[in-house]
N, CA, C and O atoms as a GROMACS GRO file, in nm:
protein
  376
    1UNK      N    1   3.402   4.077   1.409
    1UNK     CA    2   3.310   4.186   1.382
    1UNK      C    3   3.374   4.280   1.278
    1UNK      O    4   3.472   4.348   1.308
    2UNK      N    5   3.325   4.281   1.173
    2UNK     CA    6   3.355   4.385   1.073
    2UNK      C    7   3.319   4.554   1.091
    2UNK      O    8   3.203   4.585   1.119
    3UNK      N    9   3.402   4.639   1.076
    3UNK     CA   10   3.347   4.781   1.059
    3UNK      C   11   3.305   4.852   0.943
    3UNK      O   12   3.359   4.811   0.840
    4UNK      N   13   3.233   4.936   0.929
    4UNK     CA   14   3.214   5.027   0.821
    4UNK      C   15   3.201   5.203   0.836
    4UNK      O   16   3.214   5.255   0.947
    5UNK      N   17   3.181   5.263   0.742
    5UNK     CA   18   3.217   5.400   0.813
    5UNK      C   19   3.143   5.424   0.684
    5UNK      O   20   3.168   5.368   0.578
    6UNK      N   21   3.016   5.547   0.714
    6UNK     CA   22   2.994   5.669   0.670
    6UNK      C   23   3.034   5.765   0.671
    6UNK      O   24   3.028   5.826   0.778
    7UNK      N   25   3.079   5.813   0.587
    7UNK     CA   26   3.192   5.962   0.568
    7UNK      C   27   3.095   6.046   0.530
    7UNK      O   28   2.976   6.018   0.509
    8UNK      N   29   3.191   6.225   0.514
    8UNK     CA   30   3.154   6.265   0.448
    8UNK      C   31   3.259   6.358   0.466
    8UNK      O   32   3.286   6.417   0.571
    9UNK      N   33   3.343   6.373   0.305
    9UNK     CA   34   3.420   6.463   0.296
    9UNK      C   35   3.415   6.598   0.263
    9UNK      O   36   3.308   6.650   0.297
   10UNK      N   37   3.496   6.673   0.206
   10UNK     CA   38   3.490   6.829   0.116
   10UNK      C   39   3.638   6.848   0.085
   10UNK      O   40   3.732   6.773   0.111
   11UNK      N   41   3.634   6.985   0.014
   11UNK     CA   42   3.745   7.039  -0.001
   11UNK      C   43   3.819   7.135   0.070
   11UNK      O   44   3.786   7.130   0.189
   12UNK      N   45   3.911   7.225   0.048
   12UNK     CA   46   3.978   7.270   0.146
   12UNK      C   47   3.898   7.396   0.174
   12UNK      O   48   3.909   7.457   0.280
   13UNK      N   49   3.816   7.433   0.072
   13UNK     CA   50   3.726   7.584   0.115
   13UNK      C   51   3.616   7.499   0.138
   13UNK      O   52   3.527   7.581   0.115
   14UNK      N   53   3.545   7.375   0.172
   14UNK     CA   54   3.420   7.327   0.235
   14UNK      C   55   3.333   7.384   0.145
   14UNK      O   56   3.231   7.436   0.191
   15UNK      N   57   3.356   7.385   0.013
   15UNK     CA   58   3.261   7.396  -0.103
   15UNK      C   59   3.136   7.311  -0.156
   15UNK      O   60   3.018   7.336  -0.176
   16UNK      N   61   3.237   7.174  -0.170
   16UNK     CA   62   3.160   7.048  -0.192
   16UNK      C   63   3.174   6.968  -0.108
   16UNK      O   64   3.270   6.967  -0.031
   17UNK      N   65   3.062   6.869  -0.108
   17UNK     CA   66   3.034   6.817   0.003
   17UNK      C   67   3.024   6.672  -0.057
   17UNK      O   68   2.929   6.651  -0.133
   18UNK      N   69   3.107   6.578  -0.033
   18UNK     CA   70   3.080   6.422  -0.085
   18UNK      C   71   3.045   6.327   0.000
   18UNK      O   72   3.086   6.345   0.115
   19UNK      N   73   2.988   6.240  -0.018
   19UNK     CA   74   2.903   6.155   0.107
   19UNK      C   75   2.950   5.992   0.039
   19UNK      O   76   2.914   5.947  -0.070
   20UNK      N   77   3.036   5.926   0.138
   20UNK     CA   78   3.048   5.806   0.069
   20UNK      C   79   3.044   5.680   0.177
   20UNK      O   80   3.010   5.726   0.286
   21UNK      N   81   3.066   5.554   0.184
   21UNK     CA   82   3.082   5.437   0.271
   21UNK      C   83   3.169   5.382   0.254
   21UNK      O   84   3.198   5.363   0.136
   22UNK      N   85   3.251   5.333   0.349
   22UNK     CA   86   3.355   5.230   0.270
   22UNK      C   87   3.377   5.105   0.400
   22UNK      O   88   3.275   5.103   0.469
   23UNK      N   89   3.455   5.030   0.436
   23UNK     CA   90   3.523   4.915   0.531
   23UNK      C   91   3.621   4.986   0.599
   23UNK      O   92   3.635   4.948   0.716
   24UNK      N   93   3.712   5.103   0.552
   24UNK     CA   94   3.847   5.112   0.592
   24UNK      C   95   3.865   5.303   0.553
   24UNK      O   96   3.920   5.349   0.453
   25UNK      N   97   3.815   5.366   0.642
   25UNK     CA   98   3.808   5.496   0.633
   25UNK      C   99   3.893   5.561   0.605
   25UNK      O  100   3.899   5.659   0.530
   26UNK      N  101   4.010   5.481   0.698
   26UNK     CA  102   4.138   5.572   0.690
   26UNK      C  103   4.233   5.588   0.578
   26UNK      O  104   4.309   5.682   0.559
   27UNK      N  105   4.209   5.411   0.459
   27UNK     CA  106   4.226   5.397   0.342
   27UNK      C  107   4.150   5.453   0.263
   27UNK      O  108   4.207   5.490   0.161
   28UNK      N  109   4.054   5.473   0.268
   28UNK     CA  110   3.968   5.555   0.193
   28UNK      C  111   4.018   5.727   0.132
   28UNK      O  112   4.025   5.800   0.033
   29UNK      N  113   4.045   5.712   0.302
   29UNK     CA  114   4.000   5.893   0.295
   29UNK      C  115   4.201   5.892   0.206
   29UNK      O  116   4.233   5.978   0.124
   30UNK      N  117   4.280   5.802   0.241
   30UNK     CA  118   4.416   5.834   0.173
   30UNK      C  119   4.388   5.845   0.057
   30UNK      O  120   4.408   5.953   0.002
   31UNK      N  121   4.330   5.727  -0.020
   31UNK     CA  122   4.316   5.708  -0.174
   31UNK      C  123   4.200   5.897  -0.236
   31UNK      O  124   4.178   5.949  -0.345
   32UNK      N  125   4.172   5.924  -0.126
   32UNK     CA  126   4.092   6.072  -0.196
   32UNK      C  127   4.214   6.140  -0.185
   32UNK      O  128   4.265   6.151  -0.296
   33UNK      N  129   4.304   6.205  -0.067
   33UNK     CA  130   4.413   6.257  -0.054
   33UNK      C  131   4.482   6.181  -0.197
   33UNK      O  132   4.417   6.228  -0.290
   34UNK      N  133   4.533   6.132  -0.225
   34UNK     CA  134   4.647   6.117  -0.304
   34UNK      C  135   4.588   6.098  -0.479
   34UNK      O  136   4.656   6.069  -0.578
   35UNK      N  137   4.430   6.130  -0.471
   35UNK     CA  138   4.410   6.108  -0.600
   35UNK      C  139   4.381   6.016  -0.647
   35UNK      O  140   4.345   6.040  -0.762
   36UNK      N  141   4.371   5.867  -0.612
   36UNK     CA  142   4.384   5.725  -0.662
   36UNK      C  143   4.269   5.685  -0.762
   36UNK      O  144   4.271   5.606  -0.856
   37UNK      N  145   4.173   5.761  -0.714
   37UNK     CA  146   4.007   5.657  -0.762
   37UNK      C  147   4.009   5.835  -0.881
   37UNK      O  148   4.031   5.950  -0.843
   38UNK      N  149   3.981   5.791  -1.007
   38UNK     CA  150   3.957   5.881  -1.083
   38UNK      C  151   3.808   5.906  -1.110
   38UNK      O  152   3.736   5.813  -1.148
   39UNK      N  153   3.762   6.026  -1.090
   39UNK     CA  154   3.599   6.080  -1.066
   39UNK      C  155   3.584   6.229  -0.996
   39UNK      O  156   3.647   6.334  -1.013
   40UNK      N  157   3.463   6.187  -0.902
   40UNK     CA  158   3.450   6.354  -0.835
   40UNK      C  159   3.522   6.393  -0.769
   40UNK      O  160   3.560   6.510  -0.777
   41UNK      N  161   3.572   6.298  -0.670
   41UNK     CA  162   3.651   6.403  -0.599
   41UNK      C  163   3.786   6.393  -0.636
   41UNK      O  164   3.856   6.485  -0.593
   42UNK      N  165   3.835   6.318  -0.695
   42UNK     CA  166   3.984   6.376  -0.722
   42UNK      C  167   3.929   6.526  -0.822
   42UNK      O  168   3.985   6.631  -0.788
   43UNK      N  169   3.835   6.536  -0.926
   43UNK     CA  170   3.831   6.648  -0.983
   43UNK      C  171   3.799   6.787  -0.922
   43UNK      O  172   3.813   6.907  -0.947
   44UNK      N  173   3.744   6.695  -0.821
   44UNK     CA  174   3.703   6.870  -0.712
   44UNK      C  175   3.764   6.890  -0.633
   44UNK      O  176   3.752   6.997  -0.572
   45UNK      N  177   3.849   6.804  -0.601
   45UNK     CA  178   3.996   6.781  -0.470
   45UNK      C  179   3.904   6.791  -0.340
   45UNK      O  180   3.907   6.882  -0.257
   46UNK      N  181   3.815   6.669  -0.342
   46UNK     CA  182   3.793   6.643  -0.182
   46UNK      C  183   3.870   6.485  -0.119
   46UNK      O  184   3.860   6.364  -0.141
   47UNK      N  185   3.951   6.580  -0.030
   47UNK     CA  186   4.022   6.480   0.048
   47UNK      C  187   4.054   6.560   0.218
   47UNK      O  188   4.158   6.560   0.284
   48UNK      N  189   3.916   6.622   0.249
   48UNK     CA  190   3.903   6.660   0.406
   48UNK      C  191   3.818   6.594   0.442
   48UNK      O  192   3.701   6.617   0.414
   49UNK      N  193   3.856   6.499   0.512
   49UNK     CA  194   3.743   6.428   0.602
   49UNK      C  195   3.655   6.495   0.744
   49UNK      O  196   3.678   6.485   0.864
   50UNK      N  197   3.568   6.552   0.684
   50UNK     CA  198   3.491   6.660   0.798
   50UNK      C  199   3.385   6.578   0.920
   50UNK      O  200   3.361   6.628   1.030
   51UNK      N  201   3.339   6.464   0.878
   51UNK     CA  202   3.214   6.393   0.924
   51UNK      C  203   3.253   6.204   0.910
   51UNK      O  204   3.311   6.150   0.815
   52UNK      N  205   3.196   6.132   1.044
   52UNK     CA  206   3.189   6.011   1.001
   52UNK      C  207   3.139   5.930   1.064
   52UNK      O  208   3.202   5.923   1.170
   53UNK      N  209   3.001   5.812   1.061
   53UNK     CA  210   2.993   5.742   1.153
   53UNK      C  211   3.029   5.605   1.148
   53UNK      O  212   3.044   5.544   1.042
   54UNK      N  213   3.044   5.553   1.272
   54UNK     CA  214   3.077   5.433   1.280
   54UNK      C  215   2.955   5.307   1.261
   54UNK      O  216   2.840   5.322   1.302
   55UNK      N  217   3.012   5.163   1.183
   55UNK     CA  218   2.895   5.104   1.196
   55UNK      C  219   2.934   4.947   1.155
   55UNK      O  220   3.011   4.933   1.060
   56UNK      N  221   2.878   4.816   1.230
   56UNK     CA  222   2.884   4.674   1.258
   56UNK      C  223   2.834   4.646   1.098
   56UNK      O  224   2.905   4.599   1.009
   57UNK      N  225   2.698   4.686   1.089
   57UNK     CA  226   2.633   4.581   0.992
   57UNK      C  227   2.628   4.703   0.824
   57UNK      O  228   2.581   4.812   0.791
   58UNK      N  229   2.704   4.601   0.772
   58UNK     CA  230   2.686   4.667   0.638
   58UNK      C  231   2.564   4.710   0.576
   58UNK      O  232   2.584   4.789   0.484
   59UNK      N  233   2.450   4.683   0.598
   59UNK     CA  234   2.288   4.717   0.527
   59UNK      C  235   2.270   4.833   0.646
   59UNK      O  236   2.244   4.937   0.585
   60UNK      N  237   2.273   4.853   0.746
   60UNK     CA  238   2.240   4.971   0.811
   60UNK      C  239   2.393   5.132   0.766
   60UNK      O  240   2.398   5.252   0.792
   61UNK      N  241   2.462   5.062   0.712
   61UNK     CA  242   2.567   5.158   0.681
   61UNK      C  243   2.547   5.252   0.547
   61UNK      O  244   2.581   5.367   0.517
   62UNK      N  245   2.473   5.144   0.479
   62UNK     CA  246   2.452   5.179   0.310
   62UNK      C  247   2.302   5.234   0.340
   62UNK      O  248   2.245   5.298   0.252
   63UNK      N  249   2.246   5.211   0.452
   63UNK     CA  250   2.109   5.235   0.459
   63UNK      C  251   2.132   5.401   0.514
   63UNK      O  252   2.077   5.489   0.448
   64UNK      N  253   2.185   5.425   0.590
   64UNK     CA  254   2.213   5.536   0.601
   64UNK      C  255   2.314   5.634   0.547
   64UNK      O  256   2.328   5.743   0.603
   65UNK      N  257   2.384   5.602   0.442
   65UNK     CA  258   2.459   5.665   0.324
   65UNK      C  259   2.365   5.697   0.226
   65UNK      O  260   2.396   5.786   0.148
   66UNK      N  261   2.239   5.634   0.211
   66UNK     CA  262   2.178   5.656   0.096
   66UNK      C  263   2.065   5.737   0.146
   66UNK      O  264   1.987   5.768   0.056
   67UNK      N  265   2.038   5.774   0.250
   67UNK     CA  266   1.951   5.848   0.355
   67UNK      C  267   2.067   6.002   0.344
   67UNK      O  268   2.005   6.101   0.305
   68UNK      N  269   2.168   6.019   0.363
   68UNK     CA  270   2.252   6.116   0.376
   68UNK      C  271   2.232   6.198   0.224
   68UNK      O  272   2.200   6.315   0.202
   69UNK      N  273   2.259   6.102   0.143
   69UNK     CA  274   2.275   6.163  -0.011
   69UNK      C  275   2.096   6.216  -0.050
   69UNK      O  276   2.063   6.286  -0.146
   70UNK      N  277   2.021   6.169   0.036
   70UNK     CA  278   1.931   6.288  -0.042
   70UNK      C  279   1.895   6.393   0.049
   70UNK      O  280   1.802   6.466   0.014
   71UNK      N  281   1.973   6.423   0.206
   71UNK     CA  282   1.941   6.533   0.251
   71UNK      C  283   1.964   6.658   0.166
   71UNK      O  284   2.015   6.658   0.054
   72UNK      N  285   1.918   6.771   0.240
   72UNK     CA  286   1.994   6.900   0.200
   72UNK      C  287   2.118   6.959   0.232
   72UNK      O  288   2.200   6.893   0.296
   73UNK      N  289   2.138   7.052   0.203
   73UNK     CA  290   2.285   7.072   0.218
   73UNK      C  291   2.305   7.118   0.355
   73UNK      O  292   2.395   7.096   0.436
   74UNK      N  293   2.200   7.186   0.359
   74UNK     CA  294   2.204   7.268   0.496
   74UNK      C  295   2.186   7.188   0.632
   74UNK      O  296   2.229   7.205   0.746
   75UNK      N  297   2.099   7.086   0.565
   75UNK     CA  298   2.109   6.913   0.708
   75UNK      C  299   2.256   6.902   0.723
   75UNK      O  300   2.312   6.934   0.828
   76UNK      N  301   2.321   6.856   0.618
   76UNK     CA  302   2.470   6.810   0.642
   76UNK      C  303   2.542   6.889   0.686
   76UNK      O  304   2.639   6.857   0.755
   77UNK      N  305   2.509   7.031   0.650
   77UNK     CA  306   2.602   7.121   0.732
   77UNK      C  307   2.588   7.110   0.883
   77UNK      O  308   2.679   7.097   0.965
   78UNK      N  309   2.444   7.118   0.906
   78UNK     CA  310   2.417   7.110   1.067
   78UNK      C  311   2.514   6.945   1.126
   78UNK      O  312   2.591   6.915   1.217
   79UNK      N  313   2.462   6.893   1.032
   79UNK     CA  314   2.532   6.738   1.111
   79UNK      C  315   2.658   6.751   1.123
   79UNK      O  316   2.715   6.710   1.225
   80UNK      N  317   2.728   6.813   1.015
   80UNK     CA  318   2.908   6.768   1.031
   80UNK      C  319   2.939   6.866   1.156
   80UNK      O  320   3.020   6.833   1.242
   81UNK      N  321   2.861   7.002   1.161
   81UNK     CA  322   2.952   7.139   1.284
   81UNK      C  323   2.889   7.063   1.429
   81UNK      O  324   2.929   7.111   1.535
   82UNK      N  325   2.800   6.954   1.435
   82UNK     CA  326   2.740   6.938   1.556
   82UNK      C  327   2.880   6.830   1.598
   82UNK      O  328   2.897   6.798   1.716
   83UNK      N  329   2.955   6.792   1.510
   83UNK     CA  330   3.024   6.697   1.557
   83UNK      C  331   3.163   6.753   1.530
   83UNK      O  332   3.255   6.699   1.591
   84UNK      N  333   3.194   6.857   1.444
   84UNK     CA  334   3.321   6.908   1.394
   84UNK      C  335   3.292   7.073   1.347
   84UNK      O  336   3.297   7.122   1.234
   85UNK      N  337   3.263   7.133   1.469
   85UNK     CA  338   3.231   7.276   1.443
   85UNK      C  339   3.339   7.382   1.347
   85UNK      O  340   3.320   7.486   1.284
   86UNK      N  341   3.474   7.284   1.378
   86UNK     CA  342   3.561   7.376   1.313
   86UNK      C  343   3.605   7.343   1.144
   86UNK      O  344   3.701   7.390   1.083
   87UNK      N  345   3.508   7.256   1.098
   87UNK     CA  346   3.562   7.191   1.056
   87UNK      C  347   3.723   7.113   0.974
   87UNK      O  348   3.766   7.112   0.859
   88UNK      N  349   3.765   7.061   1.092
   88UNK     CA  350   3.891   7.008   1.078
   88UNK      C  351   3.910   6.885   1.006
   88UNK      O  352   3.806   6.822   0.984
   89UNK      N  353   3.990   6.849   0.974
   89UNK     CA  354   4.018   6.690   0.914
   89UNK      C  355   4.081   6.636   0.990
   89UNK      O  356   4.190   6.650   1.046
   90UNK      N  357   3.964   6.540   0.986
   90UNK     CA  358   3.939   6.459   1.120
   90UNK      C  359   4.036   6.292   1.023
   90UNK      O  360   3.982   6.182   1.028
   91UNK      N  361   4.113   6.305   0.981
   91UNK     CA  362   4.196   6.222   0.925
   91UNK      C  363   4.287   6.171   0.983
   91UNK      O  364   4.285   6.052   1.014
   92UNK      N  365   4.385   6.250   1.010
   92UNK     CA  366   4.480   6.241   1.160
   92UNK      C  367   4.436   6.189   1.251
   92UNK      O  368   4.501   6.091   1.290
   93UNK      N  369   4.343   6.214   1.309
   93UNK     CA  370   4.273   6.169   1.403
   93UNK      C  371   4.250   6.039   1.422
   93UNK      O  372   4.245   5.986   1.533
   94UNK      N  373   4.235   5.981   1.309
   94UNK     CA  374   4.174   5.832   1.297
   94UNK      C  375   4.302   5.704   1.371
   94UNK      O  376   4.276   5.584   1.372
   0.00000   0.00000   0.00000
């Protein structure tokens, strides 16, 4: 059984808000920490992992990443504090 993970990161003042998918979260969320992938968020320095769900089948993962990216901001805010009120980086954690 394969995993996948809907994220959704920010920066350290929870300014911007990036919404991405990947196989391997915890690699993921390093390669934002350390800069690796050159684009938005190394330019906006998001590497806080605030939000994430878990998921089996890759088409329901991307199906709901691409459902995330056209909420509002204020949806995602509600979604990430219902699950990470403080918002912490939930990185460690993993």
């Amino acid at each position: 059984m394969k995993n996948y993970y809907v994220y959704i990161a920010t920066n350290k003042n929870n300014t911007v808000l990036y919404t991405g998918v990947t196989n391997n979260v915890k690699r993921r969320m390093y390669e934002h920490k350390e800069k690796l992938v050159k684009g938005f968020t190394s330019r906006y320095n998001v590497n806080k992992l605030v939000y994430f769900e878990h998921f089996t089948d890759i088409n329901q993962a991307i199906h709901r990443e691409k459902q995330l990216k056209k909420w509002k901001r204020d949806w995602k805010i509600e979604l990430i504090e219902n699950m990470n009120s403080e918002w912490n980086d939930l990185y460690n954690d993993l």
